[in-house]
C-alpha positions in Angstrom: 0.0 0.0 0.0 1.1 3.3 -0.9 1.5 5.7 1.9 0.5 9.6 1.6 4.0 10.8 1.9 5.1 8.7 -1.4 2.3 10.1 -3.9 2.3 13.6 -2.5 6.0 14.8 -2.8 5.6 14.7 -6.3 5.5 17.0 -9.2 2.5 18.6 -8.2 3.7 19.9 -5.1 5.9 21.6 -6.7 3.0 23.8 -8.2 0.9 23.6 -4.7 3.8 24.9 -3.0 6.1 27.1 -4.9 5.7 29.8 -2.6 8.0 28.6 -0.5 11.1 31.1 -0.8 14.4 31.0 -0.2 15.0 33.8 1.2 12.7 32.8 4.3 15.4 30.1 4.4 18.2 32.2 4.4 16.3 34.1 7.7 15.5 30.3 9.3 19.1 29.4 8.9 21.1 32.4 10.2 18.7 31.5 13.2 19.2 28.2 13.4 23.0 28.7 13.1 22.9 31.2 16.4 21.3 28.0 18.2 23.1 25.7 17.5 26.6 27.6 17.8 28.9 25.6 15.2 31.7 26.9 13.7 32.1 27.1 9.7 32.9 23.7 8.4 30.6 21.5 10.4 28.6 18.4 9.0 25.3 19.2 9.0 22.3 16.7 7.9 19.1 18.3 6.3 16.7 15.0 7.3 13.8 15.9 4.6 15.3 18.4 2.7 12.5 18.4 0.1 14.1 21.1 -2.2 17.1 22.1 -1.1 16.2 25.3 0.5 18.1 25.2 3.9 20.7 22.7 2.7 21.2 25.3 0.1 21.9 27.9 3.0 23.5 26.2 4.9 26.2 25.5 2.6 27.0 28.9 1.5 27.6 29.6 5.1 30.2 27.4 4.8 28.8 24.2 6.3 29.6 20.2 4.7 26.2 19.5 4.1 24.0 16.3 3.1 20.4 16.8 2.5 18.2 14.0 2.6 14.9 13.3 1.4 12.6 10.2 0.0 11.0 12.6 -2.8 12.9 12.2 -6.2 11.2 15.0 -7.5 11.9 17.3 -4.5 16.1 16.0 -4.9 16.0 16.7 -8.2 14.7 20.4 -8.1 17.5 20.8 -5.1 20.2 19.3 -7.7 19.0 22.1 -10.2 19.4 25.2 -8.1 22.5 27.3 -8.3 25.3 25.8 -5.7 23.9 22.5 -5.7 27.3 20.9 -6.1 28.4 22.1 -2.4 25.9 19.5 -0.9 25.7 16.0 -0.7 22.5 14.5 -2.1 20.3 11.1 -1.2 17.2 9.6 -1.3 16.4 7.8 1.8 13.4 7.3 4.1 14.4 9.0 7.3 13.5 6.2 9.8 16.8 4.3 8.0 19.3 6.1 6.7 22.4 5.1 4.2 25.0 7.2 6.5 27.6 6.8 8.9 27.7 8.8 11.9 30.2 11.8 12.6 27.6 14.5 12.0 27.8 17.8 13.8 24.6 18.8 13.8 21.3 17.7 12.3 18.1 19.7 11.4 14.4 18.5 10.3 12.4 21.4 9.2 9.1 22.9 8.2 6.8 19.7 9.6 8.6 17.2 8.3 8.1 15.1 11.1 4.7 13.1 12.3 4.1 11.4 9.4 3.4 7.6 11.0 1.1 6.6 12.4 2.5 4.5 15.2 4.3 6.7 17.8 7.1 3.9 17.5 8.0 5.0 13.5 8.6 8.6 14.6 10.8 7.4 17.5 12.8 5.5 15.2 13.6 8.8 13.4 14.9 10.2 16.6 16.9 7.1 17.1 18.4 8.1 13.5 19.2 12.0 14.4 20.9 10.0 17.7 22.9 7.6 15.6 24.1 10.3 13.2 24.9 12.9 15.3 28.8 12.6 17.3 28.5 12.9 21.0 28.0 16.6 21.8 26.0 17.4 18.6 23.2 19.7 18.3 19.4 19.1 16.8 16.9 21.6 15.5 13.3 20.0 14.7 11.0 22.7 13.6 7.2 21.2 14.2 4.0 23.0 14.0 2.3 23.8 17.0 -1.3 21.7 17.8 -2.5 24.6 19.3 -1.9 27.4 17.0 -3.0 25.3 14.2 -6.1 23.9 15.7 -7.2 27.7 16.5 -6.0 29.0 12.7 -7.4 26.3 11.1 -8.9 27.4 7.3 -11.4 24.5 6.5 -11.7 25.1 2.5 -9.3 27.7 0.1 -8.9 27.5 -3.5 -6.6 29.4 -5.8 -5.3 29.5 -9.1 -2.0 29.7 -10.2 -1.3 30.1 -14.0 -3.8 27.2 -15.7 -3.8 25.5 -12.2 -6.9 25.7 -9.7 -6.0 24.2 -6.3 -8.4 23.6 -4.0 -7.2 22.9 -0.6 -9.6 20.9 2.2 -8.5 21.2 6.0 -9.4 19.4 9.0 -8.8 17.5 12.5 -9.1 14.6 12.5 -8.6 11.4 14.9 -5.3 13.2 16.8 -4.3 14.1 12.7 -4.3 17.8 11.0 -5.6 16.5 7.4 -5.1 18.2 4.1 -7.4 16.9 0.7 -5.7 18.9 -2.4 -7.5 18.5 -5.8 -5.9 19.9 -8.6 -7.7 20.6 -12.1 -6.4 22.9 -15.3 -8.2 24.5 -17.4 -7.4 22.3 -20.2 -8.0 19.4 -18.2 -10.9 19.7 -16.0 -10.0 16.1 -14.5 -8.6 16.2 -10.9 -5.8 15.2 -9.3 -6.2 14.4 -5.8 -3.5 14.3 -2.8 -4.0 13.4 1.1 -1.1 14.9 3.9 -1.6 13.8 7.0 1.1 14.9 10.3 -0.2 13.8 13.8 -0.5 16.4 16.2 2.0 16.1 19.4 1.4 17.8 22.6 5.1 19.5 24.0 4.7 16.8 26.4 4.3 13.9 24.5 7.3 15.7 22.2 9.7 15.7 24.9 9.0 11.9 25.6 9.8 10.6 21.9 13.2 13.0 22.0 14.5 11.3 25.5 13.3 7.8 24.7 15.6 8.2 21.6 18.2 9.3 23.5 18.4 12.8 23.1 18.5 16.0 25.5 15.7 18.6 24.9 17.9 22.3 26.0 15.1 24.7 24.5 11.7 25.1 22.8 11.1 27.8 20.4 7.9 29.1 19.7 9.6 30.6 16.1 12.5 31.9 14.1 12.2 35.1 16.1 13.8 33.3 19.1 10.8 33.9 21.1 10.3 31.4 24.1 7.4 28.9 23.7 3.8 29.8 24.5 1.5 26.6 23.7 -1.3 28.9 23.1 0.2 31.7 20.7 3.4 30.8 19.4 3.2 29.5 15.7 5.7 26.7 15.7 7.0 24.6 18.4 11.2 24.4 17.7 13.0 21.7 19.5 16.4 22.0 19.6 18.8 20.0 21.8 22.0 17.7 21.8 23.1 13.9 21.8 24.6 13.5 25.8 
């Protein structure tokens, strides 16, 4: 059975989401680097790098880089963006990855985390950013926060972008935030459907899946402004943290 993650992160997400900007990144990552401290030079892992945009910035700041993600289509727009050749590129599912351990630091950003639906699968990515990462190194995972996003919620949205409508279904659903995407043209009215799923986790139930794999929780961000966590109005809910 195919799961969600494998049809979705494909060449239609490209057109759903190519918003996404990489400047934004540039901003995330100049954060990220004051958190995490490392000097120029580091290893750094991108776990679900989808296009490349942090991996991207985080190599012209001078980091050794390896982005990772299971989406072909997602590594190969990475592998077409100017600097592409300073990072290391593979396609891998993140619960069991094809790399050695040494890294510096490793970062999983923008949600890409929850995507099981066993609280076991998710652990076993934790278990990975504990394996990979040398004793001493830093982790950022940037998760949504259940709160915010429960409160924000937009049930319906279309829009259209060039010959593309996109029509965009929301919901909660059985512990889940749900996403239904339908994509027609206008030269061919038949649709193209996509499901995303990410299970909500409380901070709680967050910080018990990071120390059962091992790791140290140091802080939680509530965004890239470095503002402390508030589980009712912060928008994101940013682990970061080492390996003891």
């Amino acid at each position: 059975m195919t799961e969600w993650y494998e049809k979705s992160f494909g060449e239609d997400y490209l057109i759903v989401y190519k918003h996404r900007d990489f400047g934004g990144a540039r901003k995330e990552v100049d954060q990220m680097i004051a958190w995490l401290g490392l000097p120029p030079g580091s290893k750094v892992l991108d776990l679900c790098c989808g296009m490349g945009r942090h991996s991207l910035a985080l190599a012209e700041e001078g980091y050794e880089v390896t982005g990772v993600d299971l989406s072909e289509v997602l590594l190969r727009e990475a592998r077409s963006q100017i600097g592409a050749e300073k990072v290391t590129w593979i396609r891998s599912d993140m619960r069991d990855l094809p790399l050695d351990g040494g890294f510096d630091a490793v970062v999983n950003l923008f949600t890409s985390f929850g995507y099981f639906e066993k609280d076991e699968e998710q652990v076993k990515v934790l278990r990975e950013i504990y394996r990979l990462l040398k004793p001493g190194g830093k982790f950022v995972i940037d998760f949504l926060n259940p709160a915010y996003v429960i409160r924000h919620l937009v049930p319906h949205s279309t829009r259209e972008d060039g010959e593309n409508l996109i029509d965009e279904s929301r919901r909660i659903e059985d512990g889940y935030v749900k996403k239904d995407i339908i994509l027609t043209t206008k030269n061919d009215p038949t649709p193209r459907q996509y499901h995303e799923r990410v299970k909500l986790y409380s901070l709680e139930a967050f910080r018990k899946m990071i120390e059962e794999a091992g790791l140290q929780l140091e802080a939680v961000h509530g965004s890239y402004e470095d503002e402390v966590y508030d589980a009712e109005r912060s928008t994101r809910m940013i682990f970061s943290g080492t390996r003891p």
